[in-house]
C-alpha positions, 0 to 999 in steps of 0.5 A: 422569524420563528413561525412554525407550520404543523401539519398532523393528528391530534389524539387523546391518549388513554394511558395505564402504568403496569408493571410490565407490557403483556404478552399476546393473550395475557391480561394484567392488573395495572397500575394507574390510568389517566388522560392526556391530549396527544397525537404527534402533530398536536405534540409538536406543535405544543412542544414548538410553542412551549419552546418558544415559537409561533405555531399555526396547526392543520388538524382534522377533530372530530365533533366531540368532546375529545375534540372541543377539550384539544381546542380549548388546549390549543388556545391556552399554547396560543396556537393557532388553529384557523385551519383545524377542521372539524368533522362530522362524522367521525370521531376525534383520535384516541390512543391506548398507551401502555407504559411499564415500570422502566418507562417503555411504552406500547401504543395503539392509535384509532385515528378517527377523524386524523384519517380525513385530513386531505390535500384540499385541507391544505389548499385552504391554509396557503398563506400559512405555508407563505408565512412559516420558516419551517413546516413539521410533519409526521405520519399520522395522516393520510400519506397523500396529504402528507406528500402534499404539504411537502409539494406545497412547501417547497412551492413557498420555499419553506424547508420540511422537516419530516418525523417519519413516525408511526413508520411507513415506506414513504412514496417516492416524489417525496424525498427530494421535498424533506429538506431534514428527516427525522426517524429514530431506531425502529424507524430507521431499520424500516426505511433503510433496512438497516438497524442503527444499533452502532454509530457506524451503522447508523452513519451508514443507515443515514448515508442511504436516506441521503442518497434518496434525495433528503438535505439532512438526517437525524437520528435519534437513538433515545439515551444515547443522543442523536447522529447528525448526517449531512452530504459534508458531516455526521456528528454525534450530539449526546443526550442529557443524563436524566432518569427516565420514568416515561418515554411516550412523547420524547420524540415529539419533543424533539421535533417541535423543540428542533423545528422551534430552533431552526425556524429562529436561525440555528444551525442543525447542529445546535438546534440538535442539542436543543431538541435534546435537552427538550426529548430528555427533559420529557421523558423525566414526567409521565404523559405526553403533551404534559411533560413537554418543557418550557424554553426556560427548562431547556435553556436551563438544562443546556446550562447545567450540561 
């Protein structure tokens, strides 16, 4: 069974290629601008589906034009989306991407409706819990909401990844509900104080989210691949070469595509490799849910390596 649970946000990305990120203050000429649907819930549940998995979606949109085009976007993934809630009052979410001429990026997100998501939500979705191999979360919704859906998981039996992005500190009754954690650099150093700039550094940095009561860690530490920490192991998983032109979704990638690959039965370690493969494919095509691969891109990827 491959039936993947996404809890999460669903934004439009607003994006302008410059030749740098500005300073604080400055104004600068940029290149081109475009429109893409993102938000990192709605990112990894595109990305689960396109790797190959049966995905159902908890989202909150907002009454708007945002929100219908994010529907009509679903529909094409077949997704489903009988529990995407829509509201009346707020907005859908919107983020400003900036992105430079060596592929990194600067967000800003209002979260419009995203910030509605609530635990009654989820109580109205108790038999897609039932009914997923993994569910996915990430931090773009209401931290209760989220702690939630990580209660109501592990009521079902169904292990929790959880993306911890944009980072936080989490509360405390929730490690012991992540049956894997996911946080790249950025994220790592805010949740354990420590920065993951070597492997040493980040065995350690993952030996003390363990210690919290989490099953397993990944660390992704972009061209360098991904450290795999587990109570008994920690192994280095490469990235594929690529030339990158914009990094904006590759973490999401990662996570859907990884969640995809557990879900269907492999092991951590070779579901890493597969996230991979998937988080270094999307940084080679500009947006975000645009440049999410294919399974067969993947797969074939993992075959050139």
């Amino acid at each position: 069974m491959s039936n993947v649970l996404v809890i999460g946000s669903s934004n439009t990305d607003l994006v302008v290629r410059a030749p740098r990120l500005p300073i604080p203050g400055e104004t600068l000429l940029g290149a081109t601008f475009f429109t893409a649907p993102g938000g990192k819930g709605a990112n990894q549940a595109v990305a689960a589906a396109r790797a190959g998995a049966r995905v159902t979606f908890v989202a909150c949109l907002g009454q708007d034009d945002y929100g219908r085009q994010a529907l009509l976007g679903f529909a094409e993934e077949n997704i489903n989306c009988e529990y995407v809630i829509t509201h009346k009052d707020l907005p859908s979410g919107v983020a400003f991407i900036l992105v430079d001429h060596q592929a990194e990026n600067s967000i800003v997100v209002a979260s419009g409706a995203n910030a509605a998501l609530c635990p009654t939500h989820l109580d109205l979705a108790k038999s897609a819990f039932q009914q997923a191999a993994i569910c996915l979360l990430q931090l773009e919704t209401p931290i209760e909401t989220v702690l939630h859906a990580a209660l109501l998981a592990t009521s079902y039996q169904t292990p929790v990844i959880l993306n911890p992005a944009p980072a936080a500190q989490l509360p405390e009754p929730i490690w012991p509900h992540i049956f894997l954690i996911t946080p790249n650099e950025t994220e790592t150093e805010i949740l354990t104080g420590i920065a993951p700039d070597t492997e040493e550094r980040a065995r350690k940095a993952g030996r003390i989210l363990l210690g919290r009561g989490v099953g397993n860690v990944i660390i992704t530490m972009g061209a360098r691949g991904a450290l795999v920490v587990t109570p008994d192991t920690t192994t280095l998983v490469p990235a594929p070469k690529v030339m990158p032109k914009d990094t904006t979704a590759a973490g999401d990638a990662f996570s859907g595509a990884l969640a995809f690959a557990l879900a269907s039965g492999q092991t951590l370690l070779e579901a890493t490799h597969f996230a991979c493969a998937a988080g270094a494919l999307t940084v080679t095509k500009p947006g975000a849910q645009p440049a999410i691969p294919h399974a067969d891109a993947i797969h074939q990827l993992l075959k050139n390596q």
